[in-house]
C-alpha positions as CSV (number, residue, x, y, z in Angstrom):
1,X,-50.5,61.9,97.1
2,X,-50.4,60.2,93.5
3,X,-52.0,63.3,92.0
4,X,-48.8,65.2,93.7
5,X,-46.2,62.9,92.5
6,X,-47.8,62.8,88.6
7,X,-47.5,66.9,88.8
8,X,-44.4,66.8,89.9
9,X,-43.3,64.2,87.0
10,X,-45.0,66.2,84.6
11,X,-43.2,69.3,85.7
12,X,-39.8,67.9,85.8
13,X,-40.5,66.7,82.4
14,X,-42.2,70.3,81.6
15,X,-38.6,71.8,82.8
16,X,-36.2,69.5,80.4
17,X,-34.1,71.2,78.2
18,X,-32.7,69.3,76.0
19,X,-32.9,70.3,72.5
20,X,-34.9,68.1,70.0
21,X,-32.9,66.4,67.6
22,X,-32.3,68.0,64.3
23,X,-34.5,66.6,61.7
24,X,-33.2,64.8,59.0
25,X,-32.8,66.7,55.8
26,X,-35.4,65.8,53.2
27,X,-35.7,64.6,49.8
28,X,-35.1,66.6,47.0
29,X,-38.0,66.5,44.6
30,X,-40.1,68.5,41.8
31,X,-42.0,69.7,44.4
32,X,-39.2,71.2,46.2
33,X,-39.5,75.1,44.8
34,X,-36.8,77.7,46.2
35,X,-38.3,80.1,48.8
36,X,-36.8,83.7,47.3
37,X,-36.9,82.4,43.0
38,X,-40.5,80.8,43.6
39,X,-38.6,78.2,40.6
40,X,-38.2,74.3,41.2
41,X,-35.1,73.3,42.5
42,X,-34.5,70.2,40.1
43,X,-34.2,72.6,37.6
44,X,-31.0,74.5,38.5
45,X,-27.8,73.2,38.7
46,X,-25.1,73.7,41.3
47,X,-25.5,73.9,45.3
48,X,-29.3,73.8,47.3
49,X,-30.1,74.2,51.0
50,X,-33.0,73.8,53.3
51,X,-34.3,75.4,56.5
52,X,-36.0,73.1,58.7
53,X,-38.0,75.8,61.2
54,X,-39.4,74.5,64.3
55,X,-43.4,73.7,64.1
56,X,-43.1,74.1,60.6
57,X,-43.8,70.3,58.4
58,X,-41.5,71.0,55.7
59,X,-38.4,72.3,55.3
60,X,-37.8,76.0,53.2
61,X,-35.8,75.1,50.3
62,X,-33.3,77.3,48.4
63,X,-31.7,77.3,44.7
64,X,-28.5,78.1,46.3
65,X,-26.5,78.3,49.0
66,X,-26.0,82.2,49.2
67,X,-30.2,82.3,49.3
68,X,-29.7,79.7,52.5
69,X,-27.3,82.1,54.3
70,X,-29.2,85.0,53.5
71,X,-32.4,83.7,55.3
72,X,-30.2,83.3,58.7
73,X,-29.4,87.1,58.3
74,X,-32.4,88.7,57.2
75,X,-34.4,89.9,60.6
76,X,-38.1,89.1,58.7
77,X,-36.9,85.4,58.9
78,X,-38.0,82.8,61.2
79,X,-35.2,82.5,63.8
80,X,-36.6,79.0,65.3
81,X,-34.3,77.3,63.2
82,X,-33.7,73.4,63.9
83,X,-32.2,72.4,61.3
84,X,-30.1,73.6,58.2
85,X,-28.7,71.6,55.1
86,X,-26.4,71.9,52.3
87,X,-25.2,69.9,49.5
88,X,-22.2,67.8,49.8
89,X,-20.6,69.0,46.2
90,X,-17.5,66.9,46.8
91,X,-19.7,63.6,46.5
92,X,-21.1,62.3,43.6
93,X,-24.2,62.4,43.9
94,X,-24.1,65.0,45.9
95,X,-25.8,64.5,49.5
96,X,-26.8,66.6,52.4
97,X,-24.5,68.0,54.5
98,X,-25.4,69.9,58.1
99,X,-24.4,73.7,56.9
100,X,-22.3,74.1,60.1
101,X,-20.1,71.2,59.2
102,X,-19.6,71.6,55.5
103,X,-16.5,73.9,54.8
104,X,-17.3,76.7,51.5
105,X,-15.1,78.3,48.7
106,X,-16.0,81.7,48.1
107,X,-15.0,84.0,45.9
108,X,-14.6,81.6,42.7
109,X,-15.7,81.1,39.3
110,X,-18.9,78.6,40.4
111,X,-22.1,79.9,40.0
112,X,-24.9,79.2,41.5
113,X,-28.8,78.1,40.4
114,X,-29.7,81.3,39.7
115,X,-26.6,82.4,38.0
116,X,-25.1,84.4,40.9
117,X,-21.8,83.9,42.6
118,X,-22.1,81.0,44.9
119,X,-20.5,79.4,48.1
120,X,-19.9,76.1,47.5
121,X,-19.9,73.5,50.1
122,X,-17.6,70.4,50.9
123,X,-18.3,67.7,53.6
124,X,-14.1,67.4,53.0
125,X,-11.3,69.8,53.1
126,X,-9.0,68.7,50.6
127,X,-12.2,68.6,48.2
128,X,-12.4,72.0,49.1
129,X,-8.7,73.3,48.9
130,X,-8.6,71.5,45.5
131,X,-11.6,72.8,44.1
132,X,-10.2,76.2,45.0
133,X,-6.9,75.2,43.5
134,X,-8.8,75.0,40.3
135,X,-11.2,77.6,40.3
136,X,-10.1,80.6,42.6
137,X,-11.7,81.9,45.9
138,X,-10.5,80.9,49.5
139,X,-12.2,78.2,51.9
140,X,-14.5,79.6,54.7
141,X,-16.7,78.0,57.7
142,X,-20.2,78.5,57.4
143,X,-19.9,81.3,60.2
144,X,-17.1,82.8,58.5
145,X,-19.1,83.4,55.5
146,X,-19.3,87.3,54.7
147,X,-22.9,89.0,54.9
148,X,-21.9,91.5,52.3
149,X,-20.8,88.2,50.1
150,X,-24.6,86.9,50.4
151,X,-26.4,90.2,50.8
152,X,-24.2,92.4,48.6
153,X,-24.5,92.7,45.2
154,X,-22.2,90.6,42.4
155,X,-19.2,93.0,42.5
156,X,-19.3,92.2,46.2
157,X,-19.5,88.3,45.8
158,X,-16.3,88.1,43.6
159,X,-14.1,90.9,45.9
160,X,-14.4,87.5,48.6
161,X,-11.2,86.3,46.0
């Protein structure tokens, strides 16, 4: 009878199906090294991401926020993502932002860590609208980015105006 009742615990407990919580977004260090430039993060300026991927320890990092889109597009790329990150540009320093909740300009003069047009992301609005005010391009959601903006080629990136 107990062995019964402990089976049927551990399949009710088998069958939940909840997600996990997201993990938190690590710390940017030297050993953080982009996943498609092979180059260490610290040393490029502008907006970084990172993939967490489930039953993987640490998170896949990226010079750039274009390079973190790309990998949820390209089919060769883990799909079990838990967890993805951006930089808040709008705070100083900036911090991590989850991607989905961060707002992007696209389309303006900014350029990312490996010199290539970049999204840039804003935990605020206003930050955003302003920044676009200043240097051109339009405010997008994360899922509203264009695939041709972050798989395309530069002449693509800066038709997003």
């Amino acid at each position: 009878m107990i062995r019964a009742a402990l089976c049927a615990v551990l399949l009710l407990a088998a069958c939940d199906d909840t997600p996990a919580p997201a993990p938190p977004p690590s710390t940017l260090t030297q050993a953080a090294v982009g996943h498609y430039c092979g180059m260490a993060l610290l040393d490029h300026p502008g907006p970084k991401g990172q993939i967490h991927v489930a039953g993987r320890p640490v998170p896949y990092w990226f010079s750039s926020v274009r390079d973190t889109k790309a990998f949820t597009l390209l089919p060769e790329e883990p799909k079990t993502i838990a967890a993805i990150y951006v930089t808040d540009t709008g705070q100083d320093p900036p911090s991590w932002i989850e991607a989905d909740r961060a707002v992007y300009v696209i389309g303006s003069d900014q350029m990312g860590g490996m010199g290539a047009p970049e999204a840039v992301p804003f935990g605020d609005r206003a930050a955003a609208d302003l920044f676009a005010k200043e240097h051109g391009g339009r405010v997008v959601a994360w899922s509203a980015i264009p695939a041709d903006y972050v798989l395309g080629g530069t002449e693509a990136s800066h038709d997003a105006h």
